[in-house]
C-alpha positions as CSV (number, residue, x, y, z in Angstrom):
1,X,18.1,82.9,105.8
2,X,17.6,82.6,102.0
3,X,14.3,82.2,100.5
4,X,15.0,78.7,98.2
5,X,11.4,78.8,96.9
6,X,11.9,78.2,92.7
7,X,9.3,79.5,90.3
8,X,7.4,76.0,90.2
9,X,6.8,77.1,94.4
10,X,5.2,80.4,92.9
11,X,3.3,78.2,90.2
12,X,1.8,75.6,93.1
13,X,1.2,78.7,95.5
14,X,-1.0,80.4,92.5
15,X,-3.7,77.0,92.0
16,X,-3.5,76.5,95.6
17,X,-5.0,79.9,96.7
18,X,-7.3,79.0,93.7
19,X,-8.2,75.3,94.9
20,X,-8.0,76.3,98.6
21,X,-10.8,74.4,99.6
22,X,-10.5,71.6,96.8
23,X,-9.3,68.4,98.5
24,X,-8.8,67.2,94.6
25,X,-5.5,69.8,94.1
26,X,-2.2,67.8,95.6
27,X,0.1,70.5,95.4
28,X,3.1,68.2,95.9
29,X,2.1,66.1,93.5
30,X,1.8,69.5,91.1
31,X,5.3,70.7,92.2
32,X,7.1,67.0,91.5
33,X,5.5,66.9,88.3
34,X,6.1,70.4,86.7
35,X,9.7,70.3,88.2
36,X,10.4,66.6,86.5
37,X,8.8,68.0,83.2
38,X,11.4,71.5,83.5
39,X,14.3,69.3,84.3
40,X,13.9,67.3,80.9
41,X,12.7,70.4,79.3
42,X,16.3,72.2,80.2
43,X,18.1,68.8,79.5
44,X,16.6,68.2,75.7
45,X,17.5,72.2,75.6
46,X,20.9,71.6,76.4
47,X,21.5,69.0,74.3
48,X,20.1,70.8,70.9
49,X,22.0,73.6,72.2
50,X,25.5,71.3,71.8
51,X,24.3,70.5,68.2
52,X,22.9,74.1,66.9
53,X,24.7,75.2,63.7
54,X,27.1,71.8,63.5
55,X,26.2,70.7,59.8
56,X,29.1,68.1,59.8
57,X,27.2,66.2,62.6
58,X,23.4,66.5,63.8
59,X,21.6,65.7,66.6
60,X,19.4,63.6,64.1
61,X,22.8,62.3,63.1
62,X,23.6,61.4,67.0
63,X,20.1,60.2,67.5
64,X,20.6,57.5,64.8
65,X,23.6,56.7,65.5
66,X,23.1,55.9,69.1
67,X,19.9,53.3,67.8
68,X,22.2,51.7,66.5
69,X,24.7,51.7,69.2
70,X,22.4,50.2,72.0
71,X,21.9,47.4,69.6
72,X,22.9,44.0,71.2
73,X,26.4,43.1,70.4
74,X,28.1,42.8,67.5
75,X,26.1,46.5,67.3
76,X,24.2,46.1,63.8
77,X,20.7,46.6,62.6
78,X,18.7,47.0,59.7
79,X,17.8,50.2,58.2
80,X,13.7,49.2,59.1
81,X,14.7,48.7,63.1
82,X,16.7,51.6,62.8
83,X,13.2,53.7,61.2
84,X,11.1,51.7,63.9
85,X,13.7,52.6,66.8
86,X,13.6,56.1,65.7
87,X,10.3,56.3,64.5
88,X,11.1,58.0,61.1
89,X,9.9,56.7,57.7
90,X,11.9,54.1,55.9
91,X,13.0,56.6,53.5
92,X,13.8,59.3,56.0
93,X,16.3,56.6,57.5
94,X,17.7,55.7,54.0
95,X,18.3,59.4,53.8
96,X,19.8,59.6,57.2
97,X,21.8,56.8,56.2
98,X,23.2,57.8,53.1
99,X,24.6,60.9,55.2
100,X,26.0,58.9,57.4
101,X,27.5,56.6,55.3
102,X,28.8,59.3,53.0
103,X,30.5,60.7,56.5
104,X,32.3,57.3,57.4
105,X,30.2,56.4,60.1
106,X,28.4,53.7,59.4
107,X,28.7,50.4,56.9
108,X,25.9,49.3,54.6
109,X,26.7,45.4,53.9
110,X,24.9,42.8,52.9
111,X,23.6,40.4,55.5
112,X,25.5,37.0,54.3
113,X,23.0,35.1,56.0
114,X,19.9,36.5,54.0
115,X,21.3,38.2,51.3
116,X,18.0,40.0,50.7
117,X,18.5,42.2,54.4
118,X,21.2,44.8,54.6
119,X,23.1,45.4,57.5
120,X,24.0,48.4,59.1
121,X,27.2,48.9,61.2
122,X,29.6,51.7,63.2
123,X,32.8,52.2,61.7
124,X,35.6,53.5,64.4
125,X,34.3,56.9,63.8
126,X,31.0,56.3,63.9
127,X,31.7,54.7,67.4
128,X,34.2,57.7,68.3
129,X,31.3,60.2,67.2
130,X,29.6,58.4,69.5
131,X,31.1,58.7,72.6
132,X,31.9,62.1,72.2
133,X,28.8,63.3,72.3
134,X,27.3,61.2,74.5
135,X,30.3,61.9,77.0
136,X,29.4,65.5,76.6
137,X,26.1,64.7,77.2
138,X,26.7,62.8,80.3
139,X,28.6,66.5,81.5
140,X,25.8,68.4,80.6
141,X,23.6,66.1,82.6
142,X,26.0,66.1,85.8
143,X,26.2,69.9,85.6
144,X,22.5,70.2,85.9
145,X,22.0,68.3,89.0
146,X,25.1,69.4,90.4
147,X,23.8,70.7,93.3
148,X,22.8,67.4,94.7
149,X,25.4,65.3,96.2
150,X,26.5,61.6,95.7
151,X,23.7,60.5,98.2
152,X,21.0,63.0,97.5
153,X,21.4,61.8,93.6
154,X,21.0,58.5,95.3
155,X,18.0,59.6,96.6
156,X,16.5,61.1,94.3
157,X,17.0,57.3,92.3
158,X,15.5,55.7,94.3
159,X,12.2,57.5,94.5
160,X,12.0,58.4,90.7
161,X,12.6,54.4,90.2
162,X,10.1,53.7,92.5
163,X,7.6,56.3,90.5
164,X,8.6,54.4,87.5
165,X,7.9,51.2,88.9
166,X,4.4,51.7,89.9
167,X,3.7,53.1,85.9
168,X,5.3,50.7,84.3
């Protein structure tokens, strides 16, 4: 029989023996927590991992370009919702955006129905850059929780959306 105890078993097993007689200590509660808190720790990881030492293409770069690509259709923001969305300054986002635009990823235009608003849009690469990474993303993701199945990842859904639901 293998032992599938993880370090977060060892972590809960430490404040239990200290809380043993502490009805306040929920060790379950403890293990769900650290292990939901590792998981995104080991995702966000990952994913600066994919981005170390690429100049042409940052995760900031990624980060703004996917503000602006959960936008409602047609896909276009202002440089302020794109700050507020990403909560930089307004000059950090005109500086990510001059990047960006110097790249070919994004249009600047004028908004022709307030000429005093500019308009920010993907190009084709900007929208190619796009899926890219976030397809890459998406295999990192399925990699990590690989070893659950179709219906355990179903599981697990259910119950974090049911967590979610009660916080929300």
């Amino acid at each position: 029989m293998t032992d599938e105890r993880d370090g977060v078993d060892l972590h809960v097993a430490r404040w239990a023996a200290y809380w043993k007689d502490d009805p306040r200590f929920a060790p379950e509660v403890e293990g769900a927590l650290v292990r939901m808190n590792d998981i995104h720790k080991w995702a966000r990881r990952a994913d600066a991992a994919a981005f170390a030492g690429n100049e042409a293409f940052t995760m900031e770069d990624y980060k703004t370009l996917h503000a602006l690509m959960v936008q409602p259709h047609p896909m276009e923001a202002t440089p302020a919702q794109l700050a507020d969305a990403t909560h930089l300054t307004r000059a950090a986002m005109t500086s990510r955006l001059d990047r960006l635009e110097s790249s070919g990823l994004v249009t600047r235009q004028v908004d022709p129905a307030d000429r005093r608003r500019v308009l920010v849009r993907p190009t084709a690469a900007g929208r190619e850059a796009w899926n890219k990474h976030i397809f890459e993303g998406m295999a990192r993701d399925r990699q990590m929780l690989g070893a659950l199945s179709h219906d355990e990842l179903v599981q697990l859904n259910a119950l974090l959306r049911k967590v979610t639901k009660s916080i929300e």
